[in-house]
NUMAR-936995 format. One record per residue (C-alpha): residue in one letter; y, z, x; residue number from 1. Coordinates in nm, 2 decimals. Example, Ala and Ser with C-alpha at 12.3 -4.5 7.8 and 13.67 -1.06 7.14 Angstrom:
! NUMAR-936995
ATOM type      v      w      u seq
ATOM    A  -0.45   0.78   1.23   1
ATOM    S  -0.11   0.71   1.37   2
This chain:
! NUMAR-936995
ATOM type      v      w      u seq
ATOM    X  11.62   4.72  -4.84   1
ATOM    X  11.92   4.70  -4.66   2
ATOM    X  11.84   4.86  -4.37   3
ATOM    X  11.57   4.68  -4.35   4
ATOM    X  11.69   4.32  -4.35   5
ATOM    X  11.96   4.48  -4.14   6
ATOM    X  11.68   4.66  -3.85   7
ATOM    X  11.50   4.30  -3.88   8
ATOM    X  11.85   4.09  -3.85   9
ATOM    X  11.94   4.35  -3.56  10
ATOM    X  11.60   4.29  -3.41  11
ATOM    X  11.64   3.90  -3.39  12
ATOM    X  11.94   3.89  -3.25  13
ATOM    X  11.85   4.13  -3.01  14
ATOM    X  11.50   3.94  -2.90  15
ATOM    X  11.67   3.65  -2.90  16
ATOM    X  11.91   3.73  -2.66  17
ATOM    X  11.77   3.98  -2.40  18
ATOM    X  11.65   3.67  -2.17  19
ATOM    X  12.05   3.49  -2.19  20
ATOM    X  12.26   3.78  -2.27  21
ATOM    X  12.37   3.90  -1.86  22
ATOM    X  12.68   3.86  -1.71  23
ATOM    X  12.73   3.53  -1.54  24
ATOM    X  12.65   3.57  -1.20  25
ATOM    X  12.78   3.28  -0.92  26
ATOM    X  12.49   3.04  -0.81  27
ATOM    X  12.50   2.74  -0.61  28
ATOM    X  12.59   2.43  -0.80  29
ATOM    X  12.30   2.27  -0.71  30
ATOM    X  12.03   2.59  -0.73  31
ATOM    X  11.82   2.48  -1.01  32
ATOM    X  11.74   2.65  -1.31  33
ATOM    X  11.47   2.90  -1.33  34
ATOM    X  11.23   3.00  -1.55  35
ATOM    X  11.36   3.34  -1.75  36
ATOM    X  11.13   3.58  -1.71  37
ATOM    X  10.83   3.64  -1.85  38
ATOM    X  10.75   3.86  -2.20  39
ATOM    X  10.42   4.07  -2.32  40
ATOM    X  10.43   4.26  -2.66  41
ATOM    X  10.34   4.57  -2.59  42
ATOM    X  10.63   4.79  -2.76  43
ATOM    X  10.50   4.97  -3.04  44
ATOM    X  10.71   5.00  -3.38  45
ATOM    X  10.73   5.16  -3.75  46
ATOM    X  10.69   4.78  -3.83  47
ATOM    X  10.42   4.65  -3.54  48
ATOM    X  10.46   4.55  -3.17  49
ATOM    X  10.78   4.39  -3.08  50
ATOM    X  10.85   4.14  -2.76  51
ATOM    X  10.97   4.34  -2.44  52
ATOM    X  11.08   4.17  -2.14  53
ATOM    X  10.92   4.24  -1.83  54
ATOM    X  11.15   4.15  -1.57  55
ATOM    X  11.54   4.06  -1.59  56
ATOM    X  11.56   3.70  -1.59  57
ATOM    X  11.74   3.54  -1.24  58
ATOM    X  12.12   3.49  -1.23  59
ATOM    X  12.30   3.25  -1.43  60
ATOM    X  12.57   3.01  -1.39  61
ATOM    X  12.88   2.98  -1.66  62
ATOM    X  12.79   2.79  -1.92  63
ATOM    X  12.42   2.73  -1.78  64
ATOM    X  12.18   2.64  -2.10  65
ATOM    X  11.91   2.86  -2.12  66
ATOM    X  11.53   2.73  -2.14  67
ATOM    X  11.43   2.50  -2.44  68
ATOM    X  11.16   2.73  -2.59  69
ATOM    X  10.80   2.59  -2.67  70
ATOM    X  10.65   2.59  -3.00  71
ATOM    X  10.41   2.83  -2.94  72
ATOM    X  10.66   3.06  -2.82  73
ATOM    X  10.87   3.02  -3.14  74
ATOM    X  10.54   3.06  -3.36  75
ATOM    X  10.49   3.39  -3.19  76
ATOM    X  10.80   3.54  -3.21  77
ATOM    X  10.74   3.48  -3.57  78
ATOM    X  10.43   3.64  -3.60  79
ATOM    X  10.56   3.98  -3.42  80
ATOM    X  10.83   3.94  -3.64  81
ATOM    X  10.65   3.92  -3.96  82
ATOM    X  10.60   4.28  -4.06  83
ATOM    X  10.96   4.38  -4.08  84
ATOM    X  11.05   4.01  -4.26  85
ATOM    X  10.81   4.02  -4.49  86
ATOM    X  10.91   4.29  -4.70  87
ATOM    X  11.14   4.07  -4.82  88
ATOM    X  10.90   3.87  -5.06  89
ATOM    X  11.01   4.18  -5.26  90
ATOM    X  11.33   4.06  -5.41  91
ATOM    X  11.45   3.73  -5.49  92
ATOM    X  11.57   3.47  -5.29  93
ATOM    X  11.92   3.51  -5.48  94
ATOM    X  11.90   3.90  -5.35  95
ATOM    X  11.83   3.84  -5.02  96
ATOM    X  12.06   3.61  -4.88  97
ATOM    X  12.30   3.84  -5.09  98
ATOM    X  12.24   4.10  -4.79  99
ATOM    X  12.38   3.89  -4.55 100
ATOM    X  12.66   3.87  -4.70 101
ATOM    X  12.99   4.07  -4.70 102
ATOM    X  13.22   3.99  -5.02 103
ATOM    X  13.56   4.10  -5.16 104
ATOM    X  13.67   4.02  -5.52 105
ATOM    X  14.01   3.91  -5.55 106
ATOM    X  14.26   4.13  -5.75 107
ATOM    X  14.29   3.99  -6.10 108
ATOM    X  14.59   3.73  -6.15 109
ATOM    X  14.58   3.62  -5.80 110
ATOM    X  14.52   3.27  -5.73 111
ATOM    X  14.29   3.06  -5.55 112
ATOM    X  14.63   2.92  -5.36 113
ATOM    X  14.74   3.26  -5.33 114
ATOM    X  14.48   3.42  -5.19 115
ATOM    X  14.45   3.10  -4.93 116
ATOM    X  14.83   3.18  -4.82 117
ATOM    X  14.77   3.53  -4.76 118
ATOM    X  14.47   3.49  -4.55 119
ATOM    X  14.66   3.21  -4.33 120
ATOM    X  14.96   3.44  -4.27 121
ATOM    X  14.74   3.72  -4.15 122
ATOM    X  14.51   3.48  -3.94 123
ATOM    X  14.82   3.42  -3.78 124
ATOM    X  14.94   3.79  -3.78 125
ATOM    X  14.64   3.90  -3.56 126
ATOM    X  14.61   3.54  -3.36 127
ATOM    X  14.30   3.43  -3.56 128
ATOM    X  14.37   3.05  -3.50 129
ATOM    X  14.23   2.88  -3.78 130
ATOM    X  14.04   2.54  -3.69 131
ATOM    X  13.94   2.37  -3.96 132
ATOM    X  13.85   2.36  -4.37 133
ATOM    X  13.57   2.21  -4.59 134
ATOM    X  13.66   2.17  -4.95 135
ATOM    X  13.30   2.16  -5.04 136
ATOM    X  13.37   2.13  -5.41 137
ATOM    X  13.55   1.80  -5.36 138
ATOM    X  13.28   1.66  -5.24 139
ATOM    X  13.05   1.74  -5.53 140
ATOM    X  13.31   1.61  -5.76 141
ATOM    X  13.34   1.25  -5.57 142
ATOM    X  13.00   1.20  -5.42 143
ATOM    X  12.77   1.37  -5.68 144
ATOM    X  12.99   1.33  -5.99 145
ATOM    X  12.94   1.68  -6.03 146
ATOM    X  13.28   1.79  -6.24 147
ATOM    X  13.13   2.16  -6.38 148
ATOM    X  13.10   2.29  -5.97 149
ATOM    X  13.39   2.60  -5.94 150
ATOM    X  13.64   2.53  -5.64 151
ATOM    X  13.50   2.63  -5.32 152
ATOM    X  13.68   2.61  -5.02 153
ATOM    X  13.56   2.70  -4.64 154
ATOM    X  13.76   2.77  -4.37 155
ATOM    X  13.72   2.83  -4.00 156
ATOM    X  13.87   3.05  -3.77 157
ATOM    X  13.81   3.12  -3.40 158
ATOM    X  13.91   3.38  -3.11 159
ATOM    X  13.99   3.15  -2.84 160
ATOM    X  13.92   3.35  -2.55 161
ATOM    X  13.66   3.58  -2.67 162
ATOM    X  13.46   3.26  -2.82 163
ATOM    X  13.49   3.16  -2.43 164
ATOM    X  13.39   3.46  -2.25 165
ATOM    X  13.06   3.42  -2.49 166
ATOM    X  12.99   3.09  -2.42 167
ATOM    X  13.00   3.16  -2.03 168
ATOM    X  12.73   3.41  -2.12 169
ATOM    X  12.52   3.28  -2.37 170
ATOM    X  12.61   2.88  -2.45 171
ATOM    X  12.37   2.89  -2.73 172
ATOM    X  12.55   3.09  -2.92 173
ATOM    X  12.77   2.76  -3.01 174
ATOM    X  12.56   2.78  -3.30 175
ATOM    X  12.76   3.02  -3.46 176
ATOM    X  13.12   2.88  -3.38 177
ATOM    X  13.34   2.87  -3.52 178
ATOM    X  13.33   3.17  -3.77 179
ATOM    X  13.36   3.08  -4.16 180
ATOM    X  13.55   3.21  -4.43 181
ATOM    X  13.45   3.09  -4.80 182
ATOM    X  13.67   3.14  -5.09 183
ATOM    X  13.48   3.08  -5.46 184
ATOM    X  13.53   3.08  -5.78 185
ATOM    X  13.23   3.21  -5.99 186
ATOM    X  13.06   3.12  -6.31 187
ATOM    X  13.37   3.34  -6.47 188
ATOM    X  13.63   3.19  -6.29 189
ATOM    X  13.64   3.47  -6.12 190
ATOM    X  13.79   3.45  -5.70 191
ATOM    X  13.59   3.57  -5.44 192
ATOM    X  13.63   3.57  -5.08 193
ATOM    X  13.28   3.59  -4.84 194
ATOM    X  13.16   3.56  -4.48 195
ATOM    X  12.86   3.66  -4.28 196
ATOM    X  12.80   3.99  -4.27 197
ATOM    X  12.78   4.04  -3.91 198
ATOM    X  12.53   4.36  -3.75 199
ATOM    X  12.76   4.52  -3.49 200
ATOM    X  12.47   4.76  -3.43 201
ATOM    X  12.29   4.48  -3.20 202
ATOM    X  12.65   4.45  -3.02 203
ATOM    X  12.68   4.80  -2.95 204
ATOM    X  12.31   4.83  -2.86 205
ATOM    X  12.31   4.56  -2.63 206
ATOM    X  12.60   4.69  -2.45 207
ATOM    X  12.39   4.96  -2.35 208
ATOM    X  12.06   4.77  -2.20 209
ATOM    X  12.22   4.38  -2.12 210
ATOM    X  12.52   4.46  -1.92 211
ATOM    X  12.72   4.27  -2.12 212
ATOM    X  13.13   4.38  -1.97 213
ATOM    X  13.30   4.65  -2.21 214
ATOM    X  13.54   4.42  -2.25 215
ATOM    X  13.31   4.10  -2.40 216
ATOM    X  13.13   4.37  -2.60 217
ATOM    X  13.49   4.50  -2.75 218
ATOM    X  13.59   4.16  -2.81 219
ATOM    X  13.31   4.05  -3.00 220
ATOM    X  13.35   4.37  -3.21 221
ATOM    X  13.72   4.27  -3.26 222
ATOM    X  13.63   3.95  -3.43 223
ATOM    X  13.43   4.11  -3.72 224
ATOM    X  13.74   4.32  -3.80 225
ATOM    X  13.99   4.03  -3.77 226
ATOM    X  13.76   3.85  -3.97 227
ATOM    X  13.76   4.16  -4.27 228
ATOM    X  14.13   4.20  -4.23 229
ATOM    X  14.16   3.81  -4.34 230
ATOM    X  13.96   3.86  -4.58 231
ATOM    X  14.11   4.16  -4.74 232
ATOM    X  14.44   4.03  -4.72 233
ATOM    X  14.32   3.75  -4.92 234
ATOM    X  14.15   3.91  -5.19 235
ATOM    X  14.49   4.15  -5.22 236
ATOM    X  14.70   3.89  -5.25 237
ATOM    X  14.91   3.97  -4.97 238
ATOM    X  15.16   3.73  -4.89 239
């Protein structure tokens, strides 16, 4: 099951950003956009016909927006992606989203504080600047008058210059800045530290087939592992 929410997580990300995902390329300031280029589904798969581009799409200025897909186009993305997403009316919805998740236990007799401090010093060890936290669980406590909800705490960290060189590339992938670290406790009071479990396979891939600079590609990569060596320092308690 893994693999397979994995192959179909790697698959989006992938589809999504063959038509944005080239190195910026200098155009005129006032060239206008074009159209990116045109798709068919003609690729066969284990899981059905998948979207393949059939031209690269023109050059792009830094920071230049790509289309505003239609509807229709979203709709049938979603249809040629609907064998390999399907199988996942097979489990839960509690087991699902657990897949996209990556998750370290903290060490018994550490504490929530404790585990907060030692992720800040080694955000700042491997200059991981951190940008911001939601303490979600106040919230619940003062708007909802929810007193039973655990602490939960989410923070956010960013790669300064590598969250740059994407956005040159591919401004849509604001989305996903900046990246998020929670910190939990459970129904047994138990500490847990979680992000989004990122598929480095689509990175690598695409470094292969987009043109996307070795050292963007390596970058990227470099966040996940800051990202695990936060979290791990958290969970171990070390201050």
């Amino acid at each position: 099951m893994k693999r397979l929410v994995s192959f179909a997580f790697a698959s989006m990300c992938g589809l999504s950003a063959v038509a944005a995902d080239l190195p910026a390329t200098p155009v005129k300031p006032d060239q206008p956009a074009q159209p990116a280029a045109s798709w068919v589904d003609t690729a066969p798969t284990p899981y059905g016909p998948v979207m393949m581009q059939q031209a690269a799409p023109p050059p792009y200025r830094d920071y230049q927006m790509n289309r505003i897909l239609t509807p229709e186009e979203k709709q049938r993305w979603q249809q040629l992606a609907m064998p390999m997403t399907t199988h996942m009316a097979e489990v839960d919805a509690r087991e699902a989203v657990n897949h996209f998740a990556v998750k370290y236990q903290a060490k018994p007799g550490i504490s929530f504080d404790e585990v907060v401090e030692s992720m800040m010093l080694r955000a700042n060890q491997i200059n991981l600047k951190y940008v911001g936290k939601n303490e979600i669980s106040k919230d619940f406590k003062v708007i909802l008058n929810d007193n039973s909800a655990p602490r939960i705490e989410v923070f956010s960290f960013c790669d300064i210059a590598v969250g740059r060189d994407i956005l040159r590339v591919i401004p849509e992938m604001v989305v996903f800045m900046p990246c998020r670290i929670a910190v939990m406790e459970d129904a047994d009071k138990k500490i847990w530290v979680l992000t989004l479990d990122w598929d480095v396979t689509g990175i690598n891939l695409a470094g292969k087939q987009m043109n996307i600079t070795p050292e963007l590609r390596e970058g990227a990569l470099a966040i996940r592992n800051k990202l695990d060596s936060v979290m791990r320092a958290g969970a171990n308690g070390d201050l």
